[in-house]
SEVEXSE-955395 format. One record per residue (C-alpha): x, y, z. Coordinates in steps of 0.05 Angstrom, whole numbers, padded with zeros to 5 digits, always signed. Layout:
BEGIN
XYZ ...
// end
This chain:
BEGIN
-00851+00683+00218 -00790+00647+00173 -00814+00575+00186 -00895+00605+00165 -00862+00636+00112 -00825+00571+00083 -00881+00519+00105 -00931+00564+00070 -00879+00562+00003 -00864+00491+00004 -00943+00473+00012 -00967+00521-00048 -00902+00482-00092 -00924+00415-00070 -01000+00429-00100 -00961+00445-00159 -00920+00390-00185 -00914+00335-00236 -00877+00277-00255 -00831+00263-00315 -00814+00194-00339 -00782+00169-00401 -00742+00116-00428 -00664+00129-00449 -00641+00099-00515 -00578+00090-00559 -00602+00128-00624 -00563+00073-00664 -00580+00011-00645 -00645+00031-00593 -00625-00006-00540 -00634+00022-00473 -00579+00064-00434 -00566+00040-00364 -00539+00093-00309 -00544+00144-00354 -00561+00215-00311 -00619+00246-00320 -00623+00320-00291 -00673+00377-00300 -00630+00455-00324 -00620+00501-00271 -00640+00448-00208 -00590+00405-00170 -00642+00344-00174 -00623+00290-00216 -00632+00208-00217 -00595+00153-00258 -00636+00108-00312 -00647+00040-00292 -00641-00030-00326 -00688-00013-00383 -00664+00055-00385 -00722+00084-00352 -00716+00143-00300 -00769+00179-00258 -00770+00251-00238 -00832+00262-00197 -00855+00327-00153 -00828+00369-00212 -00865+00443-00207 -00912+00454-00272 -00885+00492-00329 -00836+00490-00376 -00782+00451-00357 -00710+00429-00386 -00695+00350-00392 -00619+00330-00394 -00591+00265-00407 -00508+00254-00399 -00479+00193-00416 -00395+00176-00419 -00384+00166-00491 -00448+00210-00510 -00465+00279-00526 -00508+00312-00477 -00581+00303-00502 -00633+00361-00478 -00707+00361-00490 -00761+00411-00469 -00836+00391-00439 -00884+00415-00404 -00906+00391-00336 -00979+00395-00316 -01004+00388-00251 -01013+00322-00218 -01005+00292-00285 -00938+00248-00302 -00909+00278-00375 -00868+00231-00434 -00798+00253-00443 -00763+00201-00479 -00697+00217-00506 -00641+00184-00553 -00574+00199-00543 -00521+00195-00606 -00441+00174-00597 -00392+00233-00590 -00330+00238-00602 -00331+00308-00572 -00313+00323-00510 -00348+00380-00489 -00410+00336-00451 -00349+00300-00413 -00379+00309-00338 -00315+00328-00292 -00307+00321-00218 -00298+00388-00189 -00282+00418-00118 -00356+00424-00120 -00381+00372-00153 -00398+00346-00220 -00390+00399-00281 -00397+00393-00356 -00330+00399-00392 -00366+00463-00432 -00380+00493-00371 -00297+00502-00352 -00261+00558-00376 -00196+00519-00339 -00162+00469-00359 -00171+00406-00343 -00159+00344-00386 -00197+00281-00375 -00168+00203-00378 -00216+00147-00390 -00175+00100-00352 -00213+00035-00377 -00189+00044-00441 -00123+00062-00433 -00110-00001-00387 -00151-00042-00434 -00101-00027-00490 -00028-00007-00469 +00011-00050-00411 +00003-00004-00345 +00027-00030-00284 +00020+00037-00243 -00023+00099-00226 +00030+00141-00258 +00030+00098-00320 -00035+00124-00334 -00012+00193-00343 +00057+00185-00381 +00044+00215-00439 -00030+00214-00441 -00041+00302-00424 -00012+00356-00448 +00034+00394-00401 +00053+00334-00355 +00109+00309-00353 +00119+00242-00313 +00193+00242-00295 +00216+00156-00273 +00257+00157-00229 +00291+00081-00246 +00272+00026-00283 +00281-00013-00223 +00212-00050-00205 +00171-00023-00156 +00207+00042-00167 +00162+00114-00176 +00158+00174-00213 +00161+00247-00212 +00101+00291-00229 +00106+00361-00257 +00046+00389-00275 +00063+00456-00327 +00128+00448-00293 +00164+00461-00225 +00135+00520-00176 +00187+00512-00128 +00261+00507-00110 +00259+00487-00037 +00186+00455-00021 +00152+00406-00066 +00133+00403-00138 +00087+00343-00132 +00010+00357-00147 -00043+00349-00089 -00074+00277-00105 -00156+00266-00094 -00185+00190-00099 -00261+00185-00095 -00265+00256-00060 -00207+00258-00009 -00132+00268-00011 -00082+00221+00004 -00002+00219+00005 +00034+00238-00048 +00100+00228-00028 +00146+00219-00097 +00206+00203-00052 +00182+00155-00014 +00249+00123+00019 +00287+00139+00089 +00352+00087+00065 +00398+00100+00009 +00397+00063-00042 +00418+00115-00097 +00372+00140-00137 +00312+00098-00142 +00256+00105-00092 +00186+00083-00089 +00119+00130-00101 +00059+00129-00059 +00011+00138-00123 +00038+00065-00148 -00004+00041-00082 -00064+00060-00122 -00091+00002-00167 -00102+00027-00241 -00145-00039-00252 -00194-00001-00206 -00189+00069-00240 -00250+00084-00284 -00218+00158-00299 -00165+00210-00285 -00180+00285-00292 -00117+00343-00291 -00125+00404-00263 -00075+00447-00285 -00054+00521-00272 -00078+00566-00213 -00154+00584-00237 -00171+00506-00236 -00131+00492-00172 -00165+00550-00129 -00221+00515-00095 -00170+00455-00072 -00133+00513-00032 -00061+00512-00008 -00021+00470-00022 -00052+00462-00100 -00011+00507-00140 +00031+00448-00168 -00038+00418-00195 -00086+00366-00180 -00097+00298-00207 -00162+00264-00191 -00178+00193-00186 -00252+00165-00193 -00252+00091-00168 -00293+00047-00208 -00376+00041-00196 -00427-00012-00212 -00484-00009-00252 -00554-00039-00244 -00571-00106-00269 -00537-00180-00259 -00472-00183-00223 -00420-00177-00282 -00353-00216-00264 -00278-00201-00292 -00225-00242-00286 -00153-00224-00321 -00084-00254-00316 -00025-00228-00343 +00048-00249-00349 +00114-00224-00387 +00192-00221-00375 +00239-00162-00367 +00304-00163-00398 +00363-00120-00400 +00385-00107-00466 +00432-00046-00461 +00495-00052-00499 +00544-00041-00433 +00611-00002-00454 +00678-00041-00448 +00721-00024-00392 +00800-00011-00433 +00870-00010-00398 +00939+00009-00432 +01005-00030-00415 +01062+00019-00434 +01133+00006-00462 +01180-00009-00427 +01131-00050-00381 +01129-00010-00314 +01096-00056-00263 +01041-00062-00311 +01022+00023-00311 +00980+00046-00352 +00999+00090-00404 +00950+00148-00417 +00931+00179-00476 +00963+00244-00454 +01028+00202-00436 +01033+00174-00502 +01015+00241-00533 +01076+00284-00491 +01125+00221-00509 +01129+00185-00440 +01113+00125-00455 +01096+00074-00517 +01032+00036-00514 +01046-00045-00510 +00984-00076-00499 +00911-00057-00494 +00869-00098-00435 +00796-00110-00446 +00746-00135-00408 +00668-00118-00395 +00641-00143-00333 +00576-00127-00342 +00577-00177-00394 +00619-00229-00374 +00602-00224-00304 +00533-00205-00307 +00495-00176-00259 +00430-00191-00292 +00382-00241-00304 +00317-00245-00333 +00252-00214-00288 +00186-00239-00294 +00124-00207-00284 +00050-00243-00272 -00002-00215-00249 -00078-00241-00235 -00142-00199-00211 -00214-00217-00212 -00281-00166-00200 -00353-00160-00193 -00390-00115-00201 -00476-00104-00217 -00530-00086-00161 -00606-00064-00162 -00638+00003-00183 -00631+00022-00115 -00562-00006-00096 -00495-00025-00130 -00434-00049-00118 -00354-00061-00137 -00325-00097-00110 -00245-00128-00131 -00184-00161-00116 -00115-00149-00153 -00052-00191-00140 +00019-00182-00171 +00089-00193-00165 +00152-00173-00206 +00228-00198-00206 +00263-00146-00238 +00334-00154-00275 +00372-00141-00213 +00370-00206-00166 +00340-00157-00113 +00291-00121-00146 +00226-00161-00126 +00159-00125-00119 +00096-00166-00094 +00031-00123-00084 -00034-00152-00051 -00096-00094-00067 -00171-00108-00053 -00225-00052-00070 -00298-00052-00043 -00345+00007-00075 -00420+00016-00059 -00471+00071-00083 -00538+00074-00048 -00600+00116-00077 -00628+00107-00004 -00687+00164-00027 -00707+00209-00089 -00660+00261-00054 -00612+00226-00012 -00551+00181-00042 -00497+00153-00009 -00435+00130-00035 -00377+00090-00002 -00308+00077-00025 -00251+00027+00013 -00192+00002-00009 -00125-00042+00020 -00062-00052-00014 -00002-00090+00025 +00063-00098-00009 +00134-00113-00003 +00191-00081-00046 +00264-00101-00048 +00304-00050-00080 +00385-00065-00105 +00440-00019-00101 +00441+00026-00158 +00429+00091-00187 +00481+00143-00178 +00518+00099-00120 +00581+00074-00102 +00553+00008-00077 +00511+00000-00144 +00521-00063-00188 +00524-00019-00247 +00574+00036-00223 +00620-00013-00202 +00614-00048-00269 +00628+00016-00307 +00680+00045-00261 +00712-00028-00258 +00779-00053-00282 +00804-00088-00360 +00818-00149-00325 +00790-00206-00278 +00814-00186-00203 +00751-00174-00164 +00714-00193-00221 +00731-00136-00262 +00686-00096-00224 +00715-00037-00188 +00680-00027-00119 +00631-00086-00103 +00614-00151-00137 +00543-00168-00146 +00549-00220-00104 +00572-00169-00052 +00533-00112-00075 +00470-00162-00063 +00485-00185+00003 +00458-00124+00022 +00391-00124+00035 +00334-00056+00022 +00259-00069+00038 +00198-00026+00045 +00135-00062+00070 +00068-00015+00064 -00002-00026+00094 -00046+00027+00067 -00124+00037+00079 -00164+00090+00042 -00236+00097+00054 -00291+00158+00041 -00358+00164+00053 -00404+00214+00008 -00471+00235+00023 -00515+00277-00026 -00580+00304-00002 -00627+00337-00044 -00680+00376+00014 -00710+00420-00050 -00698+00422-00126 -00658+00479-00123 -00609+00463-00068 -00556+00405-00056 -00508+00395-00003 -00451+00348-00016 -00410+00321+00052 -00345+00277+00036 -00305+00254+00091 -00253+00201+00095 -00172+00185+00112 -00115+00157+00087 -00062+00115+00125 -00001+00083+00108 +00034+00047+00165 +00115+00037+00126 +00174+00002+00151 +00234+00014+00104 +00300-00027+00126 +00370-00032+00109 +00416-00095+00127 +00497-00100+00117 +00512-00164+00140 +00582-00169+00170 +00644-00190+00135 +00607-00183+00069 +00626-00105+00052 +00702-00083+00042 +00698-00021+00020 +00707+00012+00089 +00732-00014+00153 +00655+00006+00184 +00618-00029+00127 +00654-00100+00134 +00628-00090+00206 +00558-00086+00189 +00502-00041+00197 +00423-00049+00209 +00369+00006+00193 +00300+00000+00219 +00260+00061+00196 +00175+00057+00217 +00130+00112+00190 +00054+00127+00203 +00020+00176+00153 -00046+00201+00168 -00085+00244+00116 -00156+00274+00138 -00205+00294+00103 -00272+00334+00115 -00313+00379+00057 -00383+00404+00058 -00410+00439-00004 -00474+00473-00007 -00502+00486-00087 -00569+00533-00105 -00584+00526-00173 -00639+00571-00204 -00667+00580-00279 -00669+00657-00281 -00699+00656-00344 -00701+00606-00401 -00641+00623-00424 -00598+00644-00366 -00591+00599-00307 -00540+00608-00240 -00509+00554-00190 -00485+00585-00122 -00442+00547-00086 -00403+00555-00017 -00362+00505+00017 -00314+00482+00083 -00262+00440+00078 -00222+00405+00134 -00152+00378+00122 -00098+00336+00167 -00035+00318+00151 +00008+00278+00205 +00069+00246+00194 +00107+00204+00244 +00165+00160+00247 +00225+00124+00278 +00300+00123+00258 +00335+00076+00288 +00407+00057+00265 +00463+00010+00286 +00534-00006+00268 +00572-00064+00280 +00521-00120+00276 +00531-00180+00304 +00545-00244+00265 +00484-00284+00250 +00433-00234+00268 +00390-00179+00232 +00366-00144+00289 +00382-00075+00327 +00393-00114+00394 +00449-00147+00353 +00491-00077+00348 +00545-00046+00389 +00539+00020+00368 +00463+00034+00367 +00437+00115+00350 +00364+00131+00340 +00310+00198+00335 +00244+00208+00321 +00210+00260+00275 +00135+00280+00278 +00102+00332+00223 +00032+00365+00236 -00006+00411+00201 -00076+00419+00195 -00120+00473+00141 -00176+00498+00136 -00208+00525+00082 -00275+00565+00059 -00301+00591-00010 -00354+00621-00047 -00367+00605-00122 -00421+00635-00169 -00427+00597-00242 -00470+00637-00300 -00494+00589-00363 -00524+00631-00420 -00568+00594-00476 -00523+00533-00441 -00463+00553-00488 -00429+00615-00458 -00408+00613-00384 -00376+00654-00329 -00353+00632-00268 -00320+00672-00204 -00301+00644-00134 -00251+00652-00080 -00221+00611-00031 -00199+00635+00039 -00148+00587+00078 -00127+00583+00152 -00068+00537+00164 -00021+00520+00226 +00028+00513+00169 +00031+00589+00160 +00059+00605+00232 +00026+00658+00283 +00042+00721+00248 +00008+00695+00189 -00063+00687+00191 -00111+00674+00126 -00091+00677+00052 -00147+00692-00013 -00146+00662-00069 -00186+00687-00129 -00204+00660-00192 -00249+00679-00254 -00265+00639-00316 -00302+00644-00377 -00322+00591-00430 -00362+00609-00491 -00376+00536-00548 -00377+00584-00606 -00394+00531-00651 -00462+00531-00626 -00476+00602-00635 -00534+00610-00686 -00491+00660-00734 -00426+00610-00736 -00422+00585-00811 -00428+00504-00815 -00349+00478-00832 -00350+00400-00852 -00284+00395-00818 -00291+00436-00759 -00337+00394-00700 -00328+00444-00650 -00300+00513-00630 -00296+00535-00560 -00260+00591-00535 -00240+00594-00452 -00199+00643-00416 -00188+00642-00335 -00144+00673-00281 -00134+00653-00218 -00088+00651-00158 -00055+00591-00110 +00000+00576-00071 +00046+00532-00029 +00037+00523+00047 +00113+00523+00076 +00154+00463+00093 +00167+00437+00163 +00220+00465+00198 
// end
């Protein structure tokens, strides 16, 4: 009876149906728009324009129907015709420039949204331009002072050397504050601390892996209503990543070099010492000695070790990268190779970073597209002693002596302090596959799936006889630390868009989501290395122990989005999570959101301001949360 009934539906809409075809132009200069999306209101079907900025929207059911054009850069254009029966219909549009950002399209849990549409917040980075115009070497770089309530937190100047992300602040004492990170659709490790050897305060970040020569944008989802639909773990925010894309039409090649130096030019304090009188072995004589009439100050030492001694010298940076990018109507492709190394100030602070990217989007049918995304990055990072450490260059220097004996330097003298030797090596792979199929006009259904691994080896070596601050250090010591990190990642979204009326239309949309998070690794440790070798089958004493962290989610939700007159919209969902994180007394956990978004500017009653572009008023509520830590 249900398959007559549907085969009976879909036959009387296929005797019913049109086509639409236009061109897309820039309403300045008429020149054609290429990749710009073309989408009918109220349907999930929607195709891109091609290299004369001509799209196709055939088997369209006859009536009154809604054209949209979005474009980066331009305001939404929207144009009404009427679509006749085995008959193909004009709807050529313009668009105009916009400075606005309402029409900005955002990447959402489900999918692609107009920024209008969100009554959360979520701020939007064009990434091209921001690397095109200020000197970024990172992922985090792109974010340092670029959105309102983050605050990216360095944690060194040291090269190679991360930061600390706090989106609208810290959530948590004892488990993490760093926000759940999404590239092209799946999430991947986010580990701020990144580091199993001491080596004071500095420590590598897992988002520097990421290439911001191959970021096209960055979106920030901030505060519990936004975060909702990514589930647990999501309360401290989300920042997502969209990889660079091709567009149709000859193969389009970038090459860029780059090169500068790093200096230090801190003004280092003086270290001072006080001879008192009589002369007493050479004592000091303290300020509170003097003051209580013990003893008569004879001579002030000086000396600065940082400067006369320096530890520094002067880093260099290059770095060289070269893309392509272009592709058919059909098929396109980016494809990109990044290479860059960095000798910091300290004689062991060296970063060298090999990343290649390969991106392809297929329009395999009217309703089927596939897109793929892989990248690679291998590095190496050599990190000094420093940064709140006994063993640090600096520390020493500042803690040192007014006079020459060990250099003036009070622990360890860079030439000691260097002899020891920090490295992190990093393979990472992050690939995702996205498939979205179109089976009616009404529906979509959006699978991602992909992983992340990083395969690190961090690695400590004290050479013997090179250390004397402690009987066990001028032994020597060797640190061999592997780690494997796997990230899973599985989503399915179904969306049913309908046009209630002309004025009122509704997007339904439910969703799974799979996520795995393994981590594994190996600490193994030695003390008293044997001369001439840097390997734990050189040591006497040798300790090691292995750790291993699981925990896999899964997650469900329900969302229902309201557009009325296309300018005020509501939007409800909630998100049910099951994870082995939450322990066996604890099974599921809701999370409920509702937001509302009204342009008020557009509304036929609002008075016409010459300084006021736009007024929108949002308001949302929502709920999210923290899985707990491993025990």
């Amino acid at each position: 009876m249900l398959a007559s009934l549907v085969g009976g539906f879909a036959g009387a809409v296929a005797a019913q149906q049109g086509t639409v075809s236009g061109t897309v132009v820039d309403q300045a200069n008429q020149r054609p728009v290429v990749g710009a999306q073309v989408y009918l209101a109220g349907s999930t079907r929607r195709v891109f324009t091609d290299q004369k900025g001509g799209f196709v929207l055939d088997k369209i059911p006859v009536g009154e129907v809604d054209v949209r054009v979005r474009m980066i850069g331009y305001a939404t254009a929207a144009k009404k015709v009427t679509v006749s029966a085995d008959q193909t219909t004009a709807a050529d549009v313009a668009l105009t420039a916009s400075a606005i950002a309402l029409d900005e399209v955002v990447v959402t849990a489900t999918g692609a949204q107009s920024s209008r549409e969100q009554g959360n917040a979520v701020a939007k980075l064009d990434a091209i331009k921001i690397v095109s115009e200020a000197p970024v070497t990172n992922a985090a770089d792109l974010l340092n002072s670029r959105s309102p309530g983050v605050l990216v937190q360095p944690g060194g100047g040291t090269s190679g050397t991360g930061a600390r992300i706090r989106i609208r602040g810290a959530n948590s004492v004892s488990l993490s504050n760093e926000p759940v990170i999404v590239v092209d659709g799946i999430r991947v490790e986010n580990g701020a601390v990144s580091n199993s050897v001491g080596v004071g305060g500095q420590s590598p970040s897992r988002i520097n892996d990421i290439n911001p020569d191959d970021i096209e944008s960055v979106e920030v989802v901030k505060g519990p209503s936004a975060a909702v639909l990514y589930g647990t773990d999501a309360a401290n925010g989300v920042i997502v990543y969209k990889t660079k894309r091709g567009r149709p039409g000859k193969t389009r090649w970038d090459v860029f070099s780059e090169g500068g130096t790093l200096n230090d030019v801190t003004n280092w304090p003086t270290n001072y010492k006080s001879i008192r009188q009589p002369i007493d072995s050479g004592k000091q004589c303290l300020l509170s000695s003097i003051a209580a009439g013990a003893c008569t100050q004879a001579e002030l030492q000086a000396f600065n070790p940082l400067v006369t001694n320096s530890p520094f010298r002067t880093g260099t940076r290059q770095a060289y990268g070269v893309s392509a990018s272009g592709g058919t109507d059909q098929t396109t492709f980016y494809v990109a190779g990044d290479y860059a190394k960095e000798l910091g100030v300290y004689q062991t602070s060296n970063l060298r970073q090999v990343s290649v990217r390969a991106n392809l989007h297929n329009q395999a049918r009217d309703n089927l597209e596939l897109n793929a995304s892989a990248g690679y990055t291998n590095g190496r990072l050599q990190l000094p002693q420093n940064d709140n450490n006994s063993f640090g260059v600096v520390s020493s220097g500042l803690l040192g002596r007014a006079d020459t004996i060990n250099q003036g330097y009070g622990f360890l003298t860079p030439a000691q302090s260097y002899s020891i030797g920090t490295f992190q090596d990093i393979d990472r792979f992050t690939g995702s596959v996205e498939t979205n199929y179109r089976p009616w006009t009404f529906l979509e259904a959006r699978v991602v799936a992909g992983t992340d691994f990083t395969s690190r080896y961090d690695q400590n070596t004290i050479f013997p006889g090179n250390i004397p601050i402690s009987a066990q250090a001028f032994k020597g010591s060797r640190n061999a630390n592997p780690f494997q990190i796997y990230n899973w990642t599985a989503n399915v979204n179904l969306t049913a868009s309908f046009l209630l009326n002309p004025n009122v239309s509704s997007a339904t949309s439910v969703g799974l989501q799979y996520y795995h998070d393994r981590f594994h690794g190996i600490l193994a440790s030695g003390q008293q290395l044997a001369a001439g070798t840097n390997s734990l089958t050189g040591i006497v004493t040798p300790a090691d122990s292995e750790t291993n962290q699981e925990f896999v989610t899964y997650g469900r939700f329900a969302e229902e989005r309201v557009a009325v007159h296309d300018r005020l919209f509501f939007t409800a969902a909630v998100r049910n999570d099951n994870s082995s994180a939450f322990g066996v007394q604890f099974k599921n956990i809701y999370y409920p959101k509702f937001s509302t978004s009204w342009v008020m500017s557009e509304e036929p009653f609002f008075p016409r301001i010459d300084w006021l572009n736009s007024l929108r008023l949002r308001a949302a509520w929502g709920e999210s949360g923290l899985h707990p830590g491993p025990l």
